[in-house]
Every structure is written in structure tokens, then in C-alpha cells.
N, C-alpha and C positions, 0 to 999 in steps of 0.2 A: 577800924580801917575798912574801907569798899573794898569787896570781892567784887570780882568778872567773870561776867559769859558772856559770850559769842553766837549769835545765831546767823547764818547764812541759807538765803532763799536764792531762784534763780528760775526763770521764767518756763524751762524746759521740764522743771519736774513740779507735777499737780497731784492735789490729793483728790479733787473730785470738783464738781461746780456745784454750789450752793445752793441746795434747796431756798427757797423763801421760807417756805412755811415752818423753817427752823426757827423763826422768829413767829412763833405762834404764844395762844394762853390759854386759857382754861377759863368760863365761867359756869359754874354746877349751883343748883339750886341749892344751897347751904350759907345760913348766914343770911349776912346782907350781901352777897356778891348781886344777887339779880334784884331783889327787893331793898330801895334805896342806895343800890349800889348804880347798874345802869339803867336801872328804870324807878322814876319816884313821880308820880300824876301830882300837877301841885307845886313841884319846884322849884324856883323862878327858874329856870334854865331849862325847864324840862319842853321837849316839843307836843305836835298834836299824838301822840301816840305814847306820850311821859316820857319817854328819855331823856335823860339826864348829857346837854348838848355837852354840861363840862368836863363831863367825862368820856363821853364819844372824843373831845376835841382832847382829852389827854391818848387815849388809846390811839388816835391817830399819829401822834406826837411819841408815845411810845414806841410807834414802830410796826405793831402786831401786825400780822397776815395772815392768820389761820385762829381761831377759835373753837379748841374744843366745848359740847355740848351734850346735855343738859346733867354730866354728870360723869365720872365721880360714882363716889359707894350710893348717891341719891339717885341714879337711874336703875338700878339693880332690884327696885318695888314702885318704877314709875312706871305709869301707865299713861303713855300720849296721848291716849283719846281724851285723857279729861281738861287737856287745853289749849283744844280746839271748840270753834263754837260761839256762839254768843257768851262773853263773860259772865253774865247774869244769873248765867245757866248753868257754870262751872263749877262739880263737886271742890269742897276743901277736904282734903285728905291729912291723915297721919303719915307724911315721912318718915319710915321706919331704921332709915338709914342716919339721921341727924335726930330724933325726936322733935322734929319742928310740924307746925301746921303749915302744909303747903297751901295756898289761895287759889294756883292755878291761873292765877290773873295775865300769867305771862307763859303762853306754851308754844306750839311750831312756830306760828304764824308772827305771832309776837317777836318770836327772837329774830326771824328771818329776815326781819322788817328792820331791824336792829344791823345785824351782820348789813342787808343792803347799804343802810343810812355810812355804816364804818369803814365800807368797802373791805369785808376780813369775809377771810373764807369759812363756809363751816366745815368742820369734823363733829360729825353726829356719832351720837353713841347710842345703844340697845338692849335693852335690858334680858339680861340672860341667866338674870339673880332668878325673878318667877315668873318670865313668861317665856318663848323661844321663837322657832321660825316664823309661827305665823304672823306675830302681831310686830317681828319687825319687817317683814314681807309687805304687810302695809304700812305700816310708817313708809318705808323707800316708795312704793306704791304712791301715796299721798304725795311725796316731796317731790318725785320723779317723772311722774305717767304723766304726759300733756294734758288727757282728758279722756272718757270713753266710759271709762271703771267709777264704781262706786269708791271708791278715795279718791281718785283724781280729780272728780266730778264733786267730790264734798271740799276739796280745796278750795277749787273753781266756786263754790257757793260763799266759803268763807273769805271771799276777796281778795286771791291770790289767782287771776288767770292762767297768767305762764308757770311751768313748773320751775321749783329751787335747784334744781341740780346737783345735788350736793353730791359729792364724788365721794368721801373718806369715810368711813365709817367704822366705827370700833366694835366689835365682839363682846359684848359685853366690860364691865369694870372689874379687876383687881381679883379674880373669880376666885385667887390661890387663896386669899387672905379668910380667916377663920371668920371675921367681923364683919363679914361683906354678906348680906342676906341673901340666901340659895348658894352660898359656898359652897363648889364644886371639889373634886377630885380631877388630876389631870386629864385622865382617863374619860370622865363624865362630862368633863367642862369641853374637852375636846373633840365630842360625838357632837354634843350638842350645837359648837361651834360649826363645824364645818355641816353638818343638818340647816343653819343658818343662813351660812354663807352660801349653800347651793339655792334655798327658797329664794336669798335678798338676789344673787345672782339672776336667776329668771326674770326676777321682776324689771333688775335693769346693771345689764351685761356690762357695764363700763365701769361700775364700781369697784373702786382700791377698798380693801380689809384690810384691817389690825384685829389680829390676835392678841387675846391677853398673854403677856408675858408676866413674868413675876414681878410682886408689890415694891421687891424689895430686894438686894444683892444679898442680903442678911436670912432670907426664907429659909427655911430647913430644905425646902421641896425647890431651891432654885438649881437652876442644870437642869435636875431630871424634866420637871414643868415643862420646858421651853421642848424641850427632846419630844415628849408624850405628843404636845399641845401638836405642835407642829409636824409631828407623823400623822397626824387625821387631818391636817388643813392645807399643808403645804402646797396642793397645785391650785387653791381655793382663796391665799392670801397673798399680799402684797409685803406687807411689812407686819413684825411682832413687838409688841408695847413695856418698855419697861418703864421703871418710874423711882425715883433716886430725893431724898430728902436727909438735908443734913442740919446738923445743929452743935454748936460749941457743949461738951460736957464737960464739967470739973474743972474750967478752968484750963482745958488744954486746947491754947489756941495755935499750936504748930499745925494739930491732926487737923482740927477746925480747917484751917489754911490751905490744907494737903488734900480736903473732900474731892477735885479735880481728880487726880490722880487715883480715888476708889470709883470714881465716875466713867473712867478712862477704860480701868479694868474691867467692870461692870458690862462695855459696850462691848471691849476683847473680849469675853468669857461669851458673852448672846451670840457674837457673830459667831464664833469657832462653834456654837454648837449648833445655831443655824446651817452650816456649810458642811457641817457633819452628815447631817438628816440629808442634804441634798448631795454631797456625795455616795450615801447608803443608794441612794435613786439614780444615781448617776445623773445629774441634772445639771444644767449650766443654769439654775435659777437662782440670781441671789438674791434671799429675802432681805430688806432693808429694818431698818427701825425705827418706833417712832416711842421718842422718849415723852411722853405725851403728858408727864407728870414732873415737873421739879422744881427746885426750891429750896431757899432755907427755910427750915419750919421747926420752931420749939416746941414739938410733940409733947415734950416732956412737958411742960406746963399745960396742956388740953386734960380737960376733964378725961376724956374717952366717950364715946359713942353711949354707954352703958350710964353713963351719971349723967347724964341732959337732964334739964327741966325742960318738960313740954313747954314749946312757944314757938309764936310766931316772928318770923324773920329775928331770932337772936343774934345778938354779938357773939359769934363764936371764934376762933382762930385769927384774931384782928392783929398780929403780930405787927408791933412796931422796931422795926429794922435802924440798926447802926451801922456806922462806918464799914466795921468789919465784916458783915452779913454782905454791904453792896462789894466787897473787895471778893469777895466770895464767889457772890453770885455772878460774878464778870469772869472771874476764873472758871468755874463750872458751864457757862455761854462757849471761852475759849474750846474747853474741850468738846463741846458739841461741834466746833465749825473744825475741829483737827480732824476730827472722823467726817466728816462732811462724803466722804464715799458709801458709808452707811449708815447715818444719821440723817434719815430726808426730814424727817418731821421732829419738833419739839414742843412742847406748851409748859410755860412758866405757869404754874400753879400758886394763885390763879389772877383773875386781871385787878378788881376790885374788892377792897375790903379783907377778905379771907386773905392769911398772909401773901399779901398782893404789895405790889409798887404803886397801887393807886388806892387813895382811901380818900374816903366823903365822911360829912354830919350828915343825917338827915336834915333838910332845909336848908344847910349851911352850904359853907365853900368842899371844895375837895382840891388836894394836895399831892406832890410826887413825893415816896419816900426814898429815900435813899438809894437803894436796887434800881428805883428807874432810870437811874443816869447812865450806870454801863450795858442796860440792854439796849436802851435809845441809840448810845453810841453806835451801839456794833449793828442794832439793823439798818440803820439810817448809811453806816460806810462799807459796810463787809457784805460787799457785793464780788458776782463774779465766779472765782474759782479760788478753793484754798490751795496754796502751796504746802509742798515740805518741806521744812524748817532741821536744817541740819545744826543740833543746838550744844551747845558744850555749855554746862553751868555747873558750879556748886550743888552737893547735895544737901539735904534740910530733913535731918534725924526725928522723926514722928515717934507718939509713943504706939498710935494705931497703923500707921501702914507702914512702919519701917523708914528705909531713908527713900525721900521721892526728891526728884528733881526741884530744887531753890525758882529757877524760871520755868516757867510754864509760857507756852504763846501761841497764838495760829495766826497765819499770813494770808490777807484776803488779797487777791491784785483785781481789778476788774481794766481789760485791757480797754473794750471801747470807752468809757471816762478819764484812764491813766491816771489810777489810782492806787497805791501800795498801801497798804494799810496791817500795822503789826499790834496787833494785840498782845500784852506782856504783863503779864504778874507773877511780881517778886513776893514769895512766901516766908523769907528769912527777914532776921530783924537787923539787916546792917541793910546798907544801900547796895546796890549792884549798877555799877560799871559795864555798862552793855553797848557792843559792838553790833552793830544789824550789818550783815555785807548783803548788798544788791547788784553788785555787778551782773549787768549782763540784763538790765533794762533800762538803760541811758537816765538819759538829763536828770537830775532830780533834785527836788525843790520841796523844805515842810512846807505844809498846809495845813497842820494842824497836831501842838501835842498838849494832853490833857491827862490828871492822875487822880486819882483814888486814894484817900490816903487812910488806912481805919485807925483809929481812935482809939484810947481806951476809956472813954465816955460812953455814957448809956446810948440808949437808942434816942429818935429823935420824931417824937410824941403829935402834933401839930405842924402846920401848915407854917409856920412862921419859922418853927427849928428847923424843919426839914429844909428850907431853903438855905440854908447855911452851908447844906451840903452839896452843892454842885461841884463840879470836878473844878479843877485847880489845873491852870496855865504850867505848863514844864517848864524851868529856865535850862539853858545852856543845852539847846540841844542843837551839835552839827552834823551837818549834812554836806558828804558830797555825792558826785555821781555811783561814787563807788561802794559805800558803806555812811551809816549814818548812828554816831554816836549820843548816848544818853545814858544820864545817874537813874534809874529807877529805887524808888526811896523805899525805905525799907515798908514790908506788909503793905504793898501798891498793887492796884490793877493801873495799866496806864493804855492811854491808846497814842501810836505815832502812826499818822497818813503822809505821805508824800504825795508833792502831783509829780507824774510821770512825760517826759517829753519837752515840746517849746513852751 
């Protein structure tokens, strides 16, 4: 028998307006994400610069607006200088973070040239594994400075005239995590940091930082970290970084289900300790965050950092996604745009290849997996401002987080299109009978319902299976001005948009 719940929205109470760049991604020199991934010289598809146009044409199609950059635990012993330059001339180094041989064939210039072609913003990152202020002083230098200085002026030679502008920039990667090369202590990571961010500061004053925040809700040093980190940076940063990865274990696909809801507390727990630190200072600043890491991702099957075979561009983390991973990762997206008052930045990790929503052969086709359906959705409609969602639903008995909430949902309205749009996933395995009440934004009319449904089938391997998987038409869904009813079927993400008005 369907269970019910009830959510009510109403135009007078907002959760916050919607970063874009929530709808970001990640490409880090690992894998094939950049080598065969968006850049393959040779391709048929590739342009005068190798890019890989089918895959620019799915990232645009995906949605992205933000691109984190060039890493991940691989910028933590990267060194930018070495790709810049004539490529001919470009050291091939040992990646000490993947054991891979990096080429260098693709460094600033290259990716910049990339981000232009996809219109996706950058978020740069710096290495603070073994180098500090100086060398990312000039990277921002290089990116930044119109011309005059010896990096702005070695841009300008390597056929970039106008500067990149790149506004975001991260503090180094993951600095808490033991496995991250030049592993810091809070204390350590957070001199150095904010030592940083005064040098990149000078270079060029307009610049937003990310702090590293913890790898993981699970760190032993999570809380304290964020407390430390952010007592040395705090009038020097904009937002602090967490980064959140889940995966079905044992067989327990309620918890699996329920990852939202550890993702949810995860962002409660940073904020209160964020607003902690700025009430000690008595501050009206509040730092925001940028979840700049997440994903389903089966860890457990990754060799480890420490078992690699040296090589170049490997297959590593190529995770092939089923029903229930995209049912997931649309839930996990929802909770991002519910927090949308402190959540300004997010990157799916990562775009291509590495457990990504896009994957290629080399020389071949490239495909959308699963997961790319419900991000596409929600950045392509979940514009605007998110609501709050006054929700009454059933609860859904986990073995790891307790009972959480059966619906989960965030409500985007975006007034100038007149567009309502309810994001909804059911986590329990009966259907749910749901009630949307809108009163109190007139006329309304669907324009669009679509669901997710997972499976208990494997993942879905090729371009051929994964097409199998597009979202699926709602039946019976009504709508009046008032409220707008729909079954959501059991273990669903679903999306209902209304258009709003004549």
C-alpha cells in the first residue's frame, strides 16, 4: 500500500538564490580525465588544439558552470611551470599523487583555452602539498596581471594576450588527509594557508579562497580542522571546502539511499562551526562553502594510491554507474540546492572518465552514464531561488544514520521564466503518494515530469546500455492552481516543473 507526504512551498519564504556554480565538476590530472578524456590530438572529433568536441558538446549538455582545476591529491606535487611553454620542451614527470607519468602536454594555457571553448568557469587550485606562497603568487600573477611582470609578460609570449581572470581559487587539496603528499596538521596547513592567501591577495585583490576543509565527515580531526583551519584564515577566505563520497556497502541499500541526509548534516556541522569562529570575533561574516568534491564513488574496489603501477594516463577509478548510484546522486544534488544559502559552489567529481557521468574510448564514441540525467536536469531547470519546503513524510529506518526522512526534495521557483520546479526522491520501497501545495503563486500548468527509477541490475557498461537509461515520463500527474499531485515510485528521484502564470 502507498504511503503520503505532503510538501508545501509558498513564494514569501526563500532559502537563498542559487549559486550557478553549484552546478560545477572537477577535472584533476588523474586517469584519463584530461588525457583521452577532454583532450585526445588525433580524434576524429578532436579540434586544432585536440579537444575532444564530443565531449565539450556533452559538458555543455550536462549543464556544468564551474570546473574545478588541475587537482585533486595531483596538484599537492604539481608544479605549473612545467606546462607552460613550447610543449616540446615540456619536463614528463612522476606524479607522486597517482603514480602516473604526467606529459605535461596539457598545462594553464591548454586548459584555459578548454574552459574558453566550454564557456565553464575556472576554479584553480595550488599546491600546498610542497610548494607555498611563492609559486602560487605567480601562478595568480601569470593568470591575472595584464602584463608589465615577468609572468604576465611570459603569458603574453605564450599566446594568451588578455589575462584569464580566474576569480576561485582553492588552498591547496584535502591537506587533513594522511595520503595527500606534504600532509599538514591543522595548525601547519593553516599558517601556511592564510601565509598564502595574503601573497595570492597582493598579487590580485579580487580573488575568492577556499580553504581546505576536511576530506571527509568521517576524519577523526573533522570539527577541530575546520575550527584551527579557519582561526588563521578567516578575514582572508571566502568559503571553506568539504568533500563527501558515498558508496552502497554490504548490501545496505536503505543507508546507500539515506547518503543525502549524512550530506545534509555534514554541511549543518561546517556551517555551526564556521559561525562559531565568527562569533568568537564577533563578525557578521559568513563564510560560505564549497563542496568542491562529490560523488558516488566505490573506494572500496580502488587499488589505493600506494598499489599503482607506474603509467601513463591509466585506467583508474572508471566506475561504471547504475540506476541506483543516478537515484543517489540526484538526491545528494537536491541536498546541495536545500542549503543553497551556504552551499555557493559544488563540483561533481569528476567530469570525464574518473567515476564521472561522461566516459569515452579512446578513438571511439563517448557516452552519458546514468548520473548524467538528474544533474542535467536540475541545472538546465533549478534556476532562481530555492524555497522552503514545509514537508511531512514517512520515515525510512537506516542501519547507518538512524530513521531520516522517506522524501527528501528542494523547490527551485525562478520568477522571471515562471517556473516551479520540485525536485523529489523517494528512498523507501513502496510508492509515495505526494501532495506539492503551491498556493500562493497562481495559474499553474505541468511542463514537464520525469523519474529515475533504480534497478536491481548491474551497472550499465557502454554507450548502448547506458542509453536505456534516460528518465522515464510520469503518468498521472495533476495539477491544479492550488497543489499538484503525483505517485512517486518507490527508490525514485523524480523532477515535476510547472509553468507559472498565462
Amino acid at each position: 500500500m502507498a504511503q503520503r507526504a505532503r510538501l508545501t512551498v509558498h513564494p514569501s519564504f526563500t532559502v537563498g538564490e542559487i549559486d550557478r556554480r553549484i552546478f560545477g565538476s572537477f577535472v584533476e590530472h588523474l586517469g584519463r580525465a584530461v588525457y583521452t578524456g577532454i583532450y585526445e590530438p588525433g580524434h576524429p572529433t578532436a579540434d586544432a588544439d585536440g579537444f575532444r568536441q564530443d565531449v565539450a558538446d556533452l559538458t555543455a549538455e550536462l549543464g556544468v558552470t564551474a570546473v574545478r582545476y588541475p587537482g585533486g591529491n595531483f596538484v599537492s606535487n604539481y608544479v605549473w611551470e612545467d606546462g607552460i611553454g613550447p610543449v616540446a620542451d615540456r619536463p614528463r614527470r612522476l606524479d607522486l599523487a597517482w603514480r602516473s607519468i604526467e606529459s605535461n602536454e596539457v598545462g594553464v594555457d591548454e586548459y584555459q583555452r578548454w574552459a574558453a571553448k566550454t564557456g565553464t568557469e575556472t576554479i584553480m587550485a595550488v599546491n600546498l602539498g610542497t610548494r607555498g606562497a611563492d609559486a602560487a603568487a605567480a601562478l595568480v600573477e601569470y593568470c591575472n596581471v595584464p602584463g608589465g611582470t615577468a609572468w604576465s609578460d611570459r603569458r603574453r609570449a605564450n599566446g594568451a594576450e588578455e589575462p584569464y581572470g580566474v576569480k576561485v581559487w582553492c588552498l591547496g587539496n584535502e591537506m587533513d588527509g594522511p595520503w595527500q603528499i606534504g600532509h599538514k596538521t591543522a595548525e601547519g596547513y593553516g599558517r601556511l594557508a592564510s601565509q598564502t592567501a595574503q601573497a595570492m591577495l597582493r598579487a590580485d585583490p579580487t580573488l575568492e579562497l577556499v580553504a581546505c576543509g576536511s576530506s571527509s565527515r568521517e576524519m577523526a580531526t573533522f570539527g577541530e580542522w575546520e575550527r584551527v583551519v579557519l582561526e588563521h584564515t578567516f578575514d582572508q577566505v571566502d568559503y571553506i571546502s568539504l568533500h563527501a563520497y558515498y558508496q552502497e556497502r554490504n548490501g545496505d541499500r536503505a543507508s546507500f539511499l539515506a547518503s543525502g541526509a549524512s550530506l545534509e548534516a555534514f554541511i549543518t556541522e561546517v556551517v555551526a562551526t564556521a559561525d562559531a569562529v565568527a562569533a568568537k570575533r564577533h563578525s557578521d561574516k559568513r563564510i560560505r562553502l564549497s563542496v568542491d568534491e562529490w560523488n558516488v564513488w566505490y573506494i572500496d574496489d580502488f587499488a589505493g594510491e600506494d598499489n599503482l603501477e607506474l603509467a601513463e594516463r591509466p585506467r583508474l577509478a572508471e566506475d561504471a554507474y547504475s540506476l541506483l548510484d543516478a537515484v543517489v546522486v540526484g538526491d545528494l544534488l537536491t541536498t546541495l540546492l536545500r542549503n543553497a544559502d551556504r552551499v555557493a559552489i559544488a563540483c561533481l567529481a569528476q567530469l570525464v572518465n574518473v567515476i564521472a557521468p561522461i566516459m569515452t574510448e579512446p578513438g571511439g564514441e563517448a557516452w552519458r552514464q546514468t548520473t548524467f540525467h538528474p544533474f542535467a536536469l536540475t541545472a538546465k531547470h533549478a534556476r532562481g531561488v530555492a524555497l522552503e519546503a514545509r514537508t511531512e513524510t514517512p520515515g525510512l529506518a537506516t542501519a547507518k544514520y538512524g530513521e531520516v526522512p522517506a522524501l527528501a526534495s528542494a523547490v527551485a521557483w525562478d520568477e522571471e521564466s515562471g517556473s516551479l520546479v520540485f525536485l523529489l526522491t523517494n528512498r523507501s520501497k513502496e510508492p509515495l503518494e505526494t501532495t506539492l501545495s503551491h498556493a500562493g503563486f497562481g495559474t499553474a500548468r505541468l511542463a514537464e515530469a520525469v523519474t529515475i527509477i533504480a534497478d536491481a541490475g548491474g551497472p550499465r557498461r557502454d554507450a548502448a546500455s547506458a542509453a536505456l537509461a534516460t528518465p522515464q515520463p510520469v503518468d498521472k500527474v495533476r495539477v491544479t492552481d492550488a497543489e499538484t499531485s503525483v505517485t512517486l515510485p518507490p527508490e525514485s528521484w523524480t523532477m515535476v516543473r510547472l509553468s507559472l502564470g498565462a
